[in-house]
PLY file of the C-alpha trace (Angstrom):
ply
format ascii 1.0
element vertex 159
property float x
property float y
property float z
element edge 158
property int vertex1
property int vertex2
end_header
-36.30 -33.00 8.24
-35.17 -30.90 11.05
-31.93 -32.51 11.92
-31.12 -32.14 8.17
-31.63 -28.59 8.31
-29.44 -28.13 11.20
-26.86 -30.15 9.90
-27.01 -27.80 6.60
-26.82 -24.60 8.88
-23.56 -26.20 10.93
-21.76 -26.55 7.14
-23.06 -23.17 5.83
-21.46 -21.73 8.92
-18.51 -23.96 8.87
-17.92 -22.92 5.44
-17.76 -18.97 6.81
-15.56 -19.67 8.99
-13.20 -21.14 7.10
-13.53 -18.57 4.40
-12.86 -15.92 7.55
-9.92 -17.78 8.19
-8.35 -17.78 4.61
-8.77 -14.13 4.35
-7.45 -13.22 7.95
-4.27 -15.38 6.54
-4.35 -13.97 2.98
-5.27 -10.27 3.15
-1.85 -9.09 4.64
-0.04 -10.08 1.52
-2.48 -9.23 -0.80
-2.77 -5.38 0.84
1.33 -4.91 0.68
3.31 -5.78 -2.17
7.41 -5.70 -1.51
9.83 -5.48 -4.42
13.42 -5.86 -4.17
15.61 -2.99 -5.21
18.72 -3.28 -7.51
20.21 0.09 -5.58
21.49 0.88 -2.14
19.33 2.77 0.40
19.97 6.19 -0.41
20.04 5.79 -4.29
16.60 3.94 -4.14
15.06 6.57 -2.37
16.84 9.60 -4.51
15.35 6.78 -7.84
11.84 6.84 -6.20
11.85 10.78 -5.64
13.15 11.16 -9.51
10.24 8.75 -10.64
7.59 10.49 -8.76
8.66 14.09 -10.16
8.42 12.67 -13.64
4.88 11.56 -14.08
2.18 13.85 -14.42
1.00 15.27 -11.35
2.39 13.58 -9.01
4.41 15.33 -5.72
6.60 13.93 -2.98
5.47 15.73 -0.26
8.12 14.11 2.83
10.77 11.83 2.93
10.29 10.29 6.23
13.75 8.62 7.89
12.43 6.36 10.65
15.90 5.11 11.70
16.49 8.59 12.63
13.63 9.11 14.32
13.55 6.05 16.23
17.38 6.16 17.51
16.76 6.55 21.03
15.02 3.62 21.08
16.75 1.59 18.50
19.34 0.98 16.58
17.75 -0.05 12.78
18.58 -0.68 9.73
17.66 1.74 6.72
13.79 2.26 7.15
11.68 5.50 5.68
8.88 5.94 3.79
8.14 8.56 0.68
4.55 10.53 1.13
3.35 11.04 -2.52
0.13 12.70 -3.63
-1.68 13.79 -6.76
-4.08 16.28 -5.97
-6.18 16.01 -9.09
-6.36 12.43 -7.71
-7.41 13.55 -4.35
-9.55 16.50 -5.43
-11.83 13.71 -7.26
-12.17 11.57 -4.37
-12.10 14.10 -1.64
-15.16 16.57 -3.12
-17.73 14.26 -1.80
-18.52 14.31 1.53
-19.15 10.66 1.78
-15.78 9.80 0.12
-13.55 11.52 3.10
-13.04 9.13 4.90
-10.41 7.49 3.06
-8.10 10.70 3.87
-7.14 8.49 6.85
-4.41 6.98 3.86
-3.61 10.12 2.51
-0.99 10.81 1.38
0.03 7.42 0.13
3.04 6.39 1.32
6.04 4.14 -0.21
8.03 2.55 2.49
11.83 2.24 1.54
13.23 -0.16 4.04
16.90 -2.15 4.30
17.43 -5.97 5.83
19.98 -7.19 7.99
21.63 -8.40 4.80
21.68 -4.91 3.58
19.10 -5.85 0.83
16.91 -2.91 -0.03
13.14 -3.18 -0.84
10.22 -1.12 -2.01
6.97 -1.27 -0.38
3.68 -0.38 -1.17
-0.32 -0.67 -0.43
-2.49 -2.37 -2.79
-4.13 1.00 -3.72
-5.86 -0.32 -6.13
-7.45 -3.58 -4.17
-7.85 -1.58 -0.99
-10.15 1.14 -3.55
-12.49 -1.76 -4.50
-13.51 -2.28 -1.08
-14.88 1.17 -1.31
-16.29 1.03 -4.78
-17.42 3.90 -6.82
-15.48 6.62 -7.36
-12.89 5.67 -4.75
-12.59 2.25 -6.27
-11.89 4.51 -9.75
-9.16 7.00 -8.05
-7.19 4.49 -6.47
-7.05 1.61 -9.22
-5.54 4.90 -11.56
-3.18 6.03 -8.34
-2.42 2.18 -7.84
-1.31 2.06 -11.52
0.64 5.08 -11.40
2.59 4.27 -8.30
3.50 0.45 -10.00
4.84 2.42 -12.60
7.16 4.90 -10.80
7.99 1.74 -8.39
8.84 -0.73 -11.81
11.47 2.24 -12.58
13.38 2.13 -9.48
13.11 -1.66 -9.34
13.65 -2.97 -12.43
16.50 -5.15 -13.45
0 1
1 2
2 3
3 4
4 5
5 6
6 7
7 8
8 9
9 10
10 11
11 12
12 13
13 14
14 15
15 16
16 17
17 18
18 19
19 20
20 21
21 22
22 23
23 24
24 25
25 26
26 27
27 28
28 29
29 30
30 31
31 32
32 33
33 34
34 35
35 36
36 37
37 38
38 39
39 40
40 41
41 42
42 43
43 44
44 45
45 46
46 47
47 48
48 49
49 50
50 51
51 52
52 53
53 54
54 55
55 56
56 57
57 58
58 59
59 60
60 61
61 62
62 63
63 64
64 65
65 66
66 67
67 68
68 69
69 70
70 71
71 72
72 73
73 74
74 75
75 76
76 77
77 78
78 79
79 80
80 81
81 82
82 83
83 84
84 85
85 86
86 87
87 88
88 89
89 90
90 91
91 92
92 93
93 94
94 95
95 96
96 97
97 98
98 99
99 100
100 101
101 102
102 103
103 104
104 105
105 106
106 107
107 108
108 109
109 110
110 111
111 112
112 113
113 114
114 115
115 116
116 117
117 118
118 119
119 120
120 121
121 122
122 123
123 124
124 125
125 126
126 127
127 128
128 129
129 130
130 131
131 132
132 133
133 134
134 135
135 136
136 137
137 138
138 139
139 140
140 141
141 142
142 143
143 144
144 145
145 146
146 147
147 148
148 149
149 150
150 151
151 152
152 153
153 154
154 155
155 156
156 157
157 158
């Protein structure tokens, strides 16, 4: 009897391992989702800032240009990212003092970014998965903000 139950405990814990592993491996691609853009660079990111002023309270608040910024140091492609926000959004999540902590992603950020090849893609968090984690009323806010951002994105990306 006691052998067995030590041989159960090795596979219980064998099994959590493994499921560590598959997560450590899948996670990354299930947090950031990449979508190819039909426009250049600077009409992707002019597309993105058109789609964001057109639904309902949502604001770009900066236009970040990374190649710029990182010139001395490199010479890259097309890289930036779009800070968005919708403060009723926010306001709901951000009222409680337990809910706070997720201002460490806010505002939520679009990364515009070009290859080598000079294709152009659209990148975004999983807003909406990354909410769940939290639950409640985060888990609420973000699978609406996660909706509304795959919308504006779809606009700029569609074919």
């Amino acid at each position: 009897m006691f052998p067995e139950f030590f041989q159960a405990i090795g596979w219980v814990l064998l099994g959590m391992v493994l499921m560590g592993l598959i997560v450590w491996f899948v996670m990354p691609s299930m947090m950031l989702v990449t979508h190819k853009s039909r426009r250049g660079y600077a009409e992707t990111l002019a597309a993105l800032n058109e789609a964001v002023a057109r639904k309902q309270g949502w604001k770009v608040l900066a236009v970040n240009d990374y190649q710029q910024a990182t010139a001395p140091f490199a010479a890259l492609e097309h890289v930036g990212s779009v800070n968005v926000c919708n403060a009723r959004y926010a306001s709901t999540i951000l009222t409680s003092d337990k809910n706070r902590i997720v201002s460490a992603f806010m505002p939520l950020a679009v990364g515009v970014y070009e290859d080598k090849t000079g294709q152009v893609y659209v990148t975004e968090m999983n807003v909406g998965l990354m909410g769940r984690m939290f639950g409640g009323v985060i888990a609420k806010v973000m699978g609406m903000a996660g909706h509304d951002l795959d919308e504006m994105i779809a606009t700029v990306t569609a074919k």
